[in-house]
C-alpha positions in Angstrom: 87.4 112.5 125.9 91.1 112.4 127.0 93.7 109.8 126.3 94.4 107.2 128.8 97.4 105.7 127.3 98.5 102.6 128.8 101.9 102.2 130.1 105.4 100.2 129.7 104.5 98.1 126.9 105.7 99.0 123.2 102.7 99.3 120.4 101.4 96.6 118.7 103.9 96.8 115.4 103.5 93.3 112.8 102.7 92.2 109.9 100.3 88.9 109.0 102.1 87.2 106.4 98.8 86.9 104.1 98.5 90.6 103.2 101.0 92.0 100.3 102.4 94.6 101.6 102.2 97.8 98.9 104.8 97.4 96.6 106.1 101.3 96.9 105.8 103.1 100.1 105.7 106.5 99.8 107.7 108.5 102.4 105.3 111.8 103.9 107.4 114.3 105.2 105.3 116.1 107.9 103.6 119.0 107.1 103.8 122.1 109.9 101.2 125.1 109.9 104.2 127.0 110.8 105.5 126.8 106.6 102.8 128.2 105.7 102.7 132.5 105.0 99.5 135.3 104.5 99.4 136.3 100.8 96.8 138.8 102.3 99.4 140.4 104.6 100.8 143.8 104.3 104.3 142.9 104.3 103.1 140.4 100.8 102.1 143.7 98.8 104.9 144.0 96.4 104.3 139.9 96.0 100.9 140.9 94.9 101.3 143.5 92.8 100.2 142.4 89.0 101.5 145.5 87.8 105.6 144.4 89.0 107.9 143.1 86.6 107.6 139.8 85.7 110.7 137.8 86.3 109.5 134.3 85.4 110.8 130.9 86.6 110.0 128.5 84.3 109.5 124.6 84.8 111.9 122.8 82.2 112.8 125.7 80.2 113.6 124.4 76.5 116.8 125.6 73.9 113.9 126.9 71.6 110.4 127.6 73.8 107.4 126.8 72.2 104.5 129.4 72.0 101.5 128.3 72.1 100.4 128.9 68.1 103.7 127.3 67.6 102.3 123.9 70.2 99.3 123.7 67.7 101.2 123.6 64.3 103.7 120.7 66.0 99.9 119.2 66.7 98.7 119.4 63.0 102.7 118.2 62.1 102.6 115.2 64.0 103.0 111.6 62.6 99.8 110.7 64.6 97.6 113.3 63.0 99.0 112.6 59.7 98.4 109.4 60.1 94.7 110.4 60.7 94.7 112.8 57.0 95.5 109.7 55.2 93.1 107.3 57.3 90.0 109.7 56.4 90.8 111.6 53.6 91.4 108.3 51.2 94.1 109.9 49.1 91.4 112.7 48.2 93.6 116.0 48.9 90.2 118.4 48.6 89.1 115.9 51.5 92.3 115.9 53.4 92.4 120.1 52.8 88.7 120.3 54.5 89.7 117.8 57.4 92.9 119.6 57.9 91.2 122.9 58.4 88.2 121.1 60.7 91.2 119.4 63.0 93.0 123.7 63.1 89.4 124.5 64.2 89.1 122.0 66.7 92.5 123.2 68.3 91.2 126.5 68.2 88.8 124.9 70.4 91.0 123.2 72.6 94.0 125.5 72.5 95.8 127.7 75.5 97.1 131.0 75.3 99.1 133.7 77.1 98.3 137.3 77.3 100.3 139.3 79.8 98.0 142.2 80.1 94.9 139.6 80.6 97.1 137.9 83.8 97.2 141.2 85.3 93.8 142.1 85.2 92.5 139.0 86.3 95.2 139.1 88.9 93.8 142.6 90.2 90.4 141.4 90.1 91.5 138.5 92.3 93.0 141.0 94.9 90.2 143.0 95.1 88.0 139.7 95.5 90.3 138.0 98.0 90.8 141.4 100.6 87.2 141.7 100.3 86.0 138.3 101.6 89.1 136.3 102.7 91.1 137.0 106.0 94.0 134.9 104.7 95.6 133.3 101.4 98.1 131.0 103.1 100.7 129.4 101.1 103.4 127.0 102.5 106.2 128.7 101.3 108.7 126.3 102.2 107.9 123.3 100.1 106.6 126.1 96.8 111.3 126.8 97.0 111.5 123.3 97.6 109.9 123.2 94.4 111.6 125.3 92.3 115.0 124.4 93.7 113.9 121.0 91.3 112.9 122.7 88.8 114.8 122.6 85.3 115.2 119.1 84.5 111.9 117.9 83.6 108.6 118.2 82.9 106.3 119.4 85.8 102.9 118.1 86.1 100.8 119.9 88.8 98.0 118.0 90.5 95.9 119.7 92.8 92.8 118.8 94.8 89.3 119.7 93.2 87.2 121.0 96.0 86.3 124.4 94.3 85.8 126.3 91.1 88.1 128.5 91.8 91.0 126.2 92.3 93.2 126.4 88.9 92.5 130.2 89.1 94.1 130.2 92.9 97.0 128.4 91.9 97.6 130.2 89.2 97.3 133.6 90.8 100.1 132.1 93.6 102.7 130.9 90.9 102.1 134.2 89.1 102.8 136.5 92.8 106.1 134.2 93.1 106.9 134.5 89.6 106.3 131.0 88.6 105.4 130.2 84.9 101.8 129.8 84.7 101.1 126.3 83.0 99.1 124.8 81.0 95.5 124.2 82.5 93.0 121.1 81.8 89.5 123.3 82.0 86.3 121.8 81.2 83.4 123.5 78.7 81.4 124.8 81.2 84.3 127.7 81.1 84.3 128.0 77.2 80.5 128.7 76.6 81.1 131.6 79.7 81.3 134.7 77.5 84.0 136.6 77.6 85.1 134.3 80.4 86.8 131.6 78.4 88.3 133.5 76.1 90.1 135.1 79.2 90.7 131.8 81.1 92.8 130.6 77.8 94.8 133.8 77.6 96.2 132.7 81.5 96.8 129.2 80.4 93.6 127.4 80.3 93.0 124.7 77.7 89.4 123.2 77.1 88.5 119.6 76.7 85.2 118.0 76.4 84.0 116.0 79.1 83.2 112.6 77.0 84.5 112.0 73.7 81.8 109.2 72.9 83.0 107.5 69.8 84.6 110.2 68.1 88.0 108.8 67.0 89.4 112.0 65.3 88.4 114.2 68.9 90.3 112.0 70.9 93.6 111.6 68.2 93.8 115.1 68.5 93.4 116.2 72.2 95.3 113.1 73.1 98.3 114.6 70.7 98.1 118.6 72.2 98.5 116.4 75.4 101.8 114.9 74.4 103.1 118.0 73.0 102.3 120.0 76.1 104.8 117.4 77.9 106.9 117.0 75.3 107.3 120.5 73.9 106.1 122.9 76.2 108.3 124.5 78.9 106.0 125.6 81.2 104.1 122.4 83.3 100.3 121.2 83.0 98.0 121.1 85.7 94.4 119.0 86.1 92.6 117.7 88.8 93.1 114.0 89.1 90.0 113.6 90.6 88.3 114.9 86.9 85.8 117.0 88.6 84.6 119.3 91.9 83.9 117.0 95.4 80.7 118.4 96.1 81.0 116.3 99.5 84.5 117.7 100.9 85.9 113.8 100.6 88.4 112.5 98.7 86.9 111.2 95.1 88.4 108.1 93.5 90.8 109.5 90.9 90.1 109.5 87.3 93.4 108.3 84.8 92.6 109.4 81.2 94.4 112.6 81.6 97.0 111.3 83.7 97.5 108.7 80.9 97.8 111.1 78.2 100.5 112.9 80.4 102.4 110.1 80.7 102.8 108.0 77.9 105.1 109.9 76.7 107.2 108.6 79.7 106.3 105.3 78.7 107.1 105.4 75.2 110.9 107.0 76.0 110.3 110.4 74.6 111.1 112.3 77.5 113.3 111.0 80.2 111.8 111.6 83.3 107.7 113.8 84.9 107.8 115.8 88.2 104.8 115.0 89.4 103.6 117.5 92.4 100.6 117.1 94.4 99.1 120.0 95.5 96.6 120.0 98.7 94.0 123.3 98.4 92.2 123.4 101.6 89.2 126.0 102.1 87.7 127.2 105.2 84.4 127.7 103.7 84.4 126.6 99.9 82.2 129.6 98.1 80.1 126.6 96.9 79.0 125.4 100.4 75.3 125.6 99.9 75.2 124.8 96.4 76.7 121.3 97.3 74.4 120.9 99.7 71.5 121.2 97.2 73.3 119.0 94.7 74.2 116.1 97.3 70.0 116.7 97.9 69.6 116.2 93.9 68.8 119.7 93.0 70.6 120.5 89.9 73.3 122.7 89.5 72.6 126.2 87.5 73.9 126.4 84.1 77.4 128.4 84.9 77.4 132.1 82.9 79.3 134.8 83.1 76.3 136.8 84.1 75.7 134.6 87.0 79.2 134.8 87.7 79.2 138.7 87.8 75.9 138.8 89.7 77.5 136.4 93.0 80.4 138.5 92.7 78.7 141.4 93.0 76.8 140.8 96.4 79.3 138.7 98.3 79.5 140.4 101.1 80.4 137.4 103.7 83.7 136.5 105.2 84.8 133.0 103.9 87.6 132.7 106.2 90.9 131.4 104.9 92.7 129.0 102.3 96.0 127.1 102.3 97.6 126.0 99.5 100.3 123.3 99.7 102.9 121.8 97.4 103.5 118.8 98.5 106.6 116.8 98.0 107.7 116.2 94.1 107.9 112.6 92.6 110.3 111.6 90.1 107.7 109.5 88.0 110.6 107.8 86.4 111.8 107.1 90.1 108.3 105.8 91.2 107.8 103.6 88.3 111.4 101.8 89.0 111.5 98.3 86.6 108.1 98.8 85.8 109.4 101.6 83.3 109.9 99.3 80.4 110.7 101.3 77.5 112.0 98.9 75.1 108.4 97.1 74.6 107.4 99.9 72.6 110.9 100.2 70.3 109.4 98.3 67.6 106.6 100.8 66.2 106.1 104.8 66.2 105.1 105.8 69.3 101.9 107.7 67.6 100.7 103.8 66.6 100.7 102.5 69.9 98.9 102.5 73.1 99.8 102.0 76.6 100.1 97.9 78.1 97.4 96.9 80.6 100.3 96.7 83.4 101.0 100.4 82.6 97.5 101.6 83.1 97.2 99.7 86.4 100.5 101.3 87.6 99.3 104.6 86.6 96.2 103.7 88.6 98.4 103.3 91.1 100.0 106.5 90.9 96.7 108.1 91.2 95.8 106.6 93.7 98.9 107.6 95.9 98.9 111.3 94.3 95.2 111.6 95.8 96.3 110.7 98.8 99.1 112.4 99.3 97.0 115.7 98.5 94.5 114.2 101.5 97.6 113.8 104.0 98.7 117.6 103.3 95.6 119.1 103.8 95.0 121.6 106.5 92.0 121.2 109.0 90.7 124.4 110.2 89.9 125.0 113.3 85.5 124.9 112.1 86.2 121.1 111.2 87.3 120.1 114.5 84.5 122.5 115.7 82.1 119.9 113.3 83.6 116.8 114.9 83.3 117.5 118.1 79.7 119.5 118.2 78.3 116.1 116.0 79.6 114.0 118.2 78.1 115.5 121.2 75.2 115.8 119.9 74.4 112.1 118.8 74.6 111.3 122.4 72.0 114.0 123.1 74.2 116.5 124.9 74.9 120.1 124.5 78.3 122.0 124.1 79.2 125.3 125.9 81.4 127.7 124.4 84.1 126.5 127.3 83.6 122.7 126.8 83.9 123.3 123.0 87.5 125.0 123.4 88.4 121.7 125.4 87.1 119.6 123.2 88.9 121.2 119.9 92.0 121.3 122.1 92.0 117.4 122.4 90.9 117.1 118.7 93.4 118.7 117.5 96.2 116.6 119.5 94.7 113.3 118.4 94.7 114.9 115.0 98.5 115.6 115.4 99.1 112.6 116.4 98.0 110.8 113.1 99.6 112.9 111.2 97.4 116.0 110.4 97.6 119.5 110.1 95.5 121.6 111.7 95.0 125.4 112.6 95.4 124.6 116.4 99.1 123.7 115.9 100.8 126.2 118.4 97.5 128.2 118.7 98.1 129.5 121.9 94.1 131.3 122.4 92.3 128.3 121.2 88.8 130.0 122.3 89.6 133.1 120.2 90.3 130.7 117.0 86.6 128.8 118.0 85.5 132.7 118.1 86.8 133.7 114.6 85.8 129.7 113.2 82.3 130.4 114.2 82.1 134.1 113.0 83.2 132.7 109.0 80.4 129.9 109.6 77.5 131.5 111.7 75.3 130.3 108.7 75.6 126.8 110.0 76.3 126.9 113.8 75.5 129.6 116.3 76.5 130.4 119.9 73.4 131.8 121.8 73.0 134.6 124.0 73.4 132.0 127.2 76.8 130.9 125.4 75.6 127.4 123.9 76.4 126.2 120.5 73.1 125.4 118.4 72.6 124.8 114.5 71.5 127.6 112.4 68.3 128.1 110.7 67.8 127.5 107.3 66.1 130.0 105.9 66.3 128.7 101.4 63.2 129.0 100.0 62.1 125.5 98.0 59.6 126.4 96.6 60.9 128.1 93.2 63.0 124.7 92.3 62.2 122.7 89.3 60.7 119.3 90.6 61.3 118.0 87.2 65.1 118.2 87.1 65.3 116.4 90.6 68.0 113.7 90.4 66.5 112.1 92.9 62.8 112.3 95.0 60.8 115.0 95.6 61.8 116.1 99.1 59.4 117.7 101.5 60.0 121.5 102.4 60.5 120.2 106.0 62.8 117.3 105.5 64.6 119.8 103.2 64.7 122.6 105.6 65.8 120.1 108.2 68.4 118.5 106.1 70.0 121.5 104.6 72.2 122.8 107.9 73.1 119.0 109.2 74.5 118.8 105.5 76.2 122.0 105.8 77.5 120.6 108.9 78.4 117.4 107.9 80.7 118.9 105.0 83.0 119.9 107.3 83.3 116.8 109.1 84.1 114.8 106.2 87.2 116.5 105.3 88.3 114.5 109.2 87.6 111.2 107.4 90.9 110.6 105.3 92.3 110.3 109.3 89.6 109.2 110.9 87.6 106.4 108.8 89.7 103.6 109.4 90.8 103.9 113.0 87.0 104.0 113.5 86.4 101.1 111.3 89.0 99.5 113.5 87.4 100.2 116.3 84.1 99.3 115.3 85.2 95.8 113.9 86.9 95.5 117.5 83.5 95.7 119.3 81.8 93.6 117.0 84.5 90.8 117.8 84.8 91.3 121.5 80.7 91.2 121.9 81.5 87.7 123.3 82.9 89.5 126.3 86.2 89.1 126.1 88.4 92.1 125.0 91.3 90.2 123.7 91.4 89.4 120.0 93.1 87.7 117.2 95.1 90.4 115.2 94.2 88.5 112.2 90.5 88.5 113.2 90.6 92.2 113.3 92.4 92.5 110.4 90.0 90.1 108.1 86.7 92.2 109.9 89.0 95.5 109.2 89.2 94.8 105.3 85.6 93.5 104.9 84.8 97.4 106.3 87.6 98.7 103.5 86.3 97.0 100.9 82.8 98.1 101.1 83.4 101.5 101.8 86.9 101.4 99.7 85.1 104.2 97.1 83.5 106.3 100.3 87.0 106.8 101.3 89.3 106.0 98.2 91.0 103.3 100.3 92.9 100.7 98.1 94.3 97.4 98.7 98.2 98.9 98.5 97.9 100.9 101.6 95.9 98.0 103.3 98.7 97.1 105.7 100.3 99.7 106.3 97.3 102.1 107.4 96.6 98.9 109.6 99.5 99.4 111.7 99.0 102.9 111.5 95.5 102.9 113.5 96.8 100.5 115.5 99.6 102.1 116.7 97.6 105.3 117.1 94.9 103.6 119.1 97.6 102.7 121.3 98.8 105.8 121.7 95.4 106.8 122.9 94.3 104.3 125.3 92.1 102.6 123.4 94.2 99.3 122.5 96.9 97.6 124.8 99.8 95.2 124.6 98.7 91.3 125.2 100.7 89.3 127.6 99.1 86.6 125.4 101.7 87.0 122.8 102.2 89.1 119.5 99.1 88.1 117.4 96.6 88.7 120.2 95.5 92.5 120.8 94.0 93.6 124.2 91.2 95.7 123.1 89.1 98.5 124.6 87.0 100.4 122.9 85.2 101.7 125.4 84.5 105.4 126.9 84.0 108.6 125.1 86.9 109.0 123.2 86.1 105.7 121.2 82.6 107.6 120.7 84.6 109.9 118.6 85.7 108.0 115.7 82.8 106.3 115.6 80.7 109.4 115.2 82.5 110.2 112.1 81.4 106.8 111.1 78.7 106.7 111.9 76.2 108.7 109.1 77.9 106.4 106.3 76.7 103.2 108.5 73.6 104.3 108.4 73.3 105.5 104.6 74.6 102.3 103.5 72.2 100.3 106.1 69.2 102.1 104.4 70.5 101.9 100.6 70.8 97.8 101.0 67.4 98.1 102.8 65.7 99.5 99.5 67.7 97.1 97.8 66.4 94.2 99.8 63.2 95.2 100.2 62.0 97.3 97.1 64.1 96.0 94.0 64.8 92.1 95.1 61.3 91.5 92.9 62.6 93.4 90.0 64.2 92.4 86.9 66.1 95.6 86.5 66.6 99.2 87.2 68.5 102.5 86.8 70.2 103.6 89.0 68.0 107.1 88.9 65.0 104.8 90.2 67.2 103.5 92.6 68.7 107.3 93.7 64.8 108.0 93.7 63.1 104.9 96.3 66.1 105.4 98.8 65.4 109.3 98.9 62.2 108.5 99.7 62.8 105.5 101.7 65.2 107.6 104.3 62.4 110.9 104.2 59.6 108.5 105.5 61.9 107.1 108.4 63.2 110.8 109.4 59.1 111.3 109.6 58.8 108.3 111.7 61.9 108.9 113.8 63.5 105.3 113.5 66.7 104.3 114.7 69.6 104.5 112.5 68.4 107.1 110.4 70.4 110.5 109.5 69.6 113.2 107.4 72.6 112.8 105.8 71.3 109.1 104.5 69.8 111.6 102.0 72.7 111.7 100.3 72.9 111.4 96.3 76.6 111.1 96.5 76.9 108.2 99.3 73.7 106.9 98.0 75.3 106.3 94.5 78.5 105.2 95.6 76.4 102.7 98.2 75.3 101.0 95.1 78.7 101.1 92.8 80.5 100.1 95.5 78.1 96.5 95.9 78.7 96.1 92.5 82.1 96.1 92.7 81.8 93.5 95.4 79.5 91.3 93.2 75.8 91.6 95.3 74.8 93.8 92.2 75.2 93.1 88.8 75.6 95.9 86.4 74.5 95.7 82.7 73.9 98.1 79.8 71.2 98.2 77.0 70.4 101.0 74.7 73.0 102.8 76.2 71.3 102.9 79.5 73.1 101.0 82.5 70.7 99.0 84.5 71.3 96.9 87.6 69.9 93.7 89.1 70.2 92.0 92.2 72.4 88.6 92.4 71.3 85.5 93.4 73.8 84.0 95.7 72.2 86.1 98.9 75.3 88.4 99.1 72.7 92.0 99.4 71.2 90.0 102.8 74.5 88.8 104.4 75.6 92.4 103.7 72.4 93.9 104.8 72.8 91.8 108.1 76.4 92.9 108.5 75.5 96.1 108.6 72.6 96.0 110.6 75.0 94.3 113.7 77.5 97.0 113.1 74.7 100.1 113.2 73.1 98.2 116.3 76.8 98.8 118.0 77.1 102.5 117.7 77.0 104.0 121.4 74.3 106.2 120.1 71.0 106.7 118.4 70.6 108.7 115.2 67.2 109.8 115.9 65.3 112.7 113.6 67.5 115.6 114.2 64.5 117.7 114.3 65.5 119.0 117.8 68.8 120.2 116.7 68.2 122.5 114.2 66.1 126.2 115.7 62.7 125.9 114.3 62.5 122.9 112.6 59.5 120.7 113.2 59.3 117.4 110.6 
């Protein structure tokens, strides 16, 4: 698996002139493991302590700070819920008295609140938690003064990564041990019917919006008003996950705007002058969640969250779940970002509360997402259990074992060609890499086990199926087996997605490289690859959250890295012609991380092909439903091409969103159900042949996996 890196010639480093090149390019300032300092650790106590006095730093402090009764009155004051009183009330002022008193119950509803003494119980509650199953709390410490050292001339809008429950609690327990302001936090529902938990949440900062507003005009006037207030008003920052909601899959998720929108229109409409917006990367080494992903990604329903259930998991946690790192990543100036397409004066000649945000300013906001998501991606840290993932998958596809010895090699070189893209990882400086491999597989013996002859081997599953409802499936029925089989490769496969934000399209690159060169030559057309490159992007763009912007420049990226590793050389040919090899095991690599999402997508357009091209229409819960079952008979039959991980609800469903986007599916709604039909131009066949070459090129065969995990027979 080593480099070979070719010699004396420089890197393949152009441009074609046919691609726009991303109209901002944002400049990553390289993250280093060696920032980041133990909460946990003894010499942190005093930082810890929720009993010290509280000397807080806040965000934009204001001549006159707004408390948080105070933020709803300015609410109910505001031109655009006045505006609203006269709309419904029709001059009637018993009518506009009642609907005034429904809209101060609704921000009851929605409002935050601050309660010192509820901050430092929760905040001793968390210490107790975190000593008793975390062996660090890392925080980069550098960029978090970085960050306040900005701090005072605008509004701050935190943006963290949603890969856990427990994520706006974490950061909020961090700000509170440096004596940050704790802001304002976007919290769904699903905390507000917890007893006694919501109310708690919203004394640390926590407000509460519904997760669809439906039709209801006067919901969405008001929550879209506490919004601007927060920026407008409030001193102390908002926080919300981009992404709107958990990734039960470790990856990236395409990033939701409405609340980003919300945040900044006020920037739009010249009422404040300028948004700090701060990504903010929270990596876990094992999420809490880990199994109850898995069984949602399988399409068994998530258990109604109460705080009894709550109390209850607390209450017998007893494992180790290793470590987290929390990163603030570099601050944008929003005003700064948006440059000339800040263009307050178009909304001059109306109240701001009358008007709505241009088309152009949604799509740049889009854009902003987009860019804020993956900016969280770049920063986050790798453990040393998903290099551990990587490496033992990717071994085991070509049907070989791993020792204890060849798996310390083998995250040694991971971990450079990691580094050399650009990631962090815990193996930066390690100096006892087989320890860390030690300690990694200690935190995650659940899913991977050294034996007693020192060879690394999938864990048991040992869930019992039996007790779940088969009528609140999302998908098929899954055997026991197939489910006992597929539970620990998902477990497994978890941690290898969080690789694919570095990995995905220097694979892709690599893979569109062998499909070109099966003529037998190795040299190729840049603009061949590149075209072969973006048809991969653009059907996988919502796997990965690639976007058009970064097109280019990630191009050149994985070009340059592939370089760097032996796997691509200079052409004496000229500049446009690339002397490729992608051969050898390190090539095997990339494409192992790949690989599973070939295959899900080859057998999601085979259901399409086969099952639905007869049918007029169909949900997309039939659909979720005959690929299920499609992918459980050929893990029975052991065909080629087939992964447990096919079984996906998550890839499954973007499979299908993402062919609509491309046109092979056409998307419809009627009685306020969307159904889906196949198109008629043969697009679903080309695609299914595409994919069906680029599967028949992976240097191995994804067979049953039944072999792999101890005890499981199919």
């Amino acid at each position: 698996m080593a480099p070979n890196p070719s010699s004396g010639s420089r890197p393949p480093n152009h441009r074609s002139n046919d691609v726009v090149v991303e109209s901002m390019t944002i400049k990553l300032s390289p993250g280093k493991l060696a920032e980041f300092r133990n909460l946990l650790a003894p010499q942190y106590r005093e930082r810890r302590d929720m009993t010290k006095r509280y000397r807080v730093t806040v965000p934009f402090r204001k001549d006159q700070p707004v408390t948080p009764e105070r933020l709803k009155q300015l609410v109910l004051a505001s031109g655009r819920i006045q505006l609203l009183l006269d709309e419904q009330s029709s001059n009637d002022k018993a009518k506009r008295a009642e609907l005034a008193r429904t809209i101060a119950e609704l921000l009851d509803e929605i409002g935050l609140a601050e309660n010192l003494p509820v901050i430092r119980t929760l905040g001793t509650i968390l210490n107790a938690i975190f000593d008793r199953i975390y062996t660090g709390v890392y925080v980069n410490e550098v960029k978090l003064e970085q960050l306040r050292s900005r701090f005072g001339r605008q509004t701050v809008l935190y943006l963290p990564s949603h890969r856990s429950y427990g994520d706006f609690i974490l950061m909020s327990y961090v700000l509170f041990c440096y004596n940050i302001a704790i802001p304002g936090i976007a919290a769904g529902m699903d905390f507000y019917s917890m007893a006694g938990m919501g109310s708690a949440l919203r004394n640390t900062g926590a407000f509460y919006m519904r997760r669809t507003y439906g039709n209801d005009r006067q919901y969405w006037y008001i929550f879209r008003e506490y919004m601007r207030q927060l920026i407008v008003a409030y001193d102390r920052g908002i926080e919300f996950f981009v992404e709107g909601t958990r990734s039960r899959s470790n990856k990236a998720l395409s990033p939701k705007i409405g609340l980003l929108s919300m945040a900044l229109e006020p920037l739009f409409m010249g009422e404040v002058p300028d948004l700090l917006v701060v990504p903010v990367s929270v990596s876990y080494d094992r999420p809490v969640e880990e199994q109850l992903f898995v069984y949602e990604l399988l399409g068994v329903p998530k258990p109604k969250e109460t705080t009894r259930g709550l109390l209850k998991a607390l209450s017998i946690v007893r494992e180790n779940y290793g470590t987290i790192y929390l990163e603030f990543g570099d601050p944008l100036s929003a005003k700064d970002y948006f440059g000339e397409g800040l263009n307050r004066t178009r909304h001059t000649v109306a109240p701001t509360f009358a008007q709505t945000l241009a088309r152009e300013e949604r799509d740049a906001i889009q854009n902003l997402a987009n860019d804020v998501v993956h900016l969280q991606q770049h920063r986050m840290v790798l453990t040393a259990f998903h290099l551990i993932a990587i490496h033992y998958n990717y071994r085991k596809y070509h049907g070989q074992t791993v020792t204890l010895a060849e798996l310390v090699t083998g995250v040694t070189q991971l971990g450079r060609m990691l580094e050399d893209l650009g990631a962090v990882t815990e193996v930066e400086g390690c100096t006892d890499v087989q320890q860390l491999c030690l300690g990694a597989l200690d935190v995650h013996r659940n899913v991977l086990q050294l034996t007693g002859d020192g060879v690394l081997v999938i864990a048991r599953s040992y869930h019992d199926f039996s007790r779940v409802d088969k009528r609140k499936l999302k998908g098929y029925n899954l055997t026991d087996g197939v489910m006992k089989l597929a539970v620990p490769i998902f477990s497994l496969q978890l941690y290898c997605n969080s690789c694919l934000h570095w990995l995905a399209v220097p694979a892709m690159v690599l893979l569109a490289g062998r499909a070109l060169a099966t003529g037998g030559t190795a040299l190729l057309l840049r603009s061949e690859l590149l075209r072969a490159v973006r048809e991969l992007r653009t059907l996988y763009g919502l796997e990965f959250v690639l976007y058009a912007r970064r097109e280019t420049v990630e191009f050149d990226g994985a070009l340059e890295h592939l370089y760097r590793q032996g796997l691509l050389r200079s052409s004496p040919a000229g500049q446009d012609t690339l002397d490729f090899a992608p051969q050898g095991d390190l090539a095997s690599v990339y494409l192992s991380a790949l690989g599973p999402f070939l295959c899900t997508y080859l057998q999601s357009v085979a259901v399409l092909v086969d099952q639905f091209r007869g049918k007029a229409q169909f949900t997309e819960k039939e659909y979720l439903a005959a690929v299920q079952q499609h992918v459980e008979q050929q893990l029975l039959r052991q065909e080629r091409n087939v992964h447990p991980y096919c079984l996906s609800l998550d890839s499954i469903s973007l499979a299908l969103h993402s062919l609509v986007s491309l046109g092979a599916v056409r998307k419809s709604k009627s009685d306020n159900v969307y159904r889906y039909d196949l198109g008629t131009d043969g697009m679903i066949e080309s695609i299914h042949e595409r994919l069906k070459r680029y599967c028949a090129l992976l240097p191995f065969e994804y067979l049953t996996f039944q072999n792999a995990v101890t005890g499981c027979k199919l």
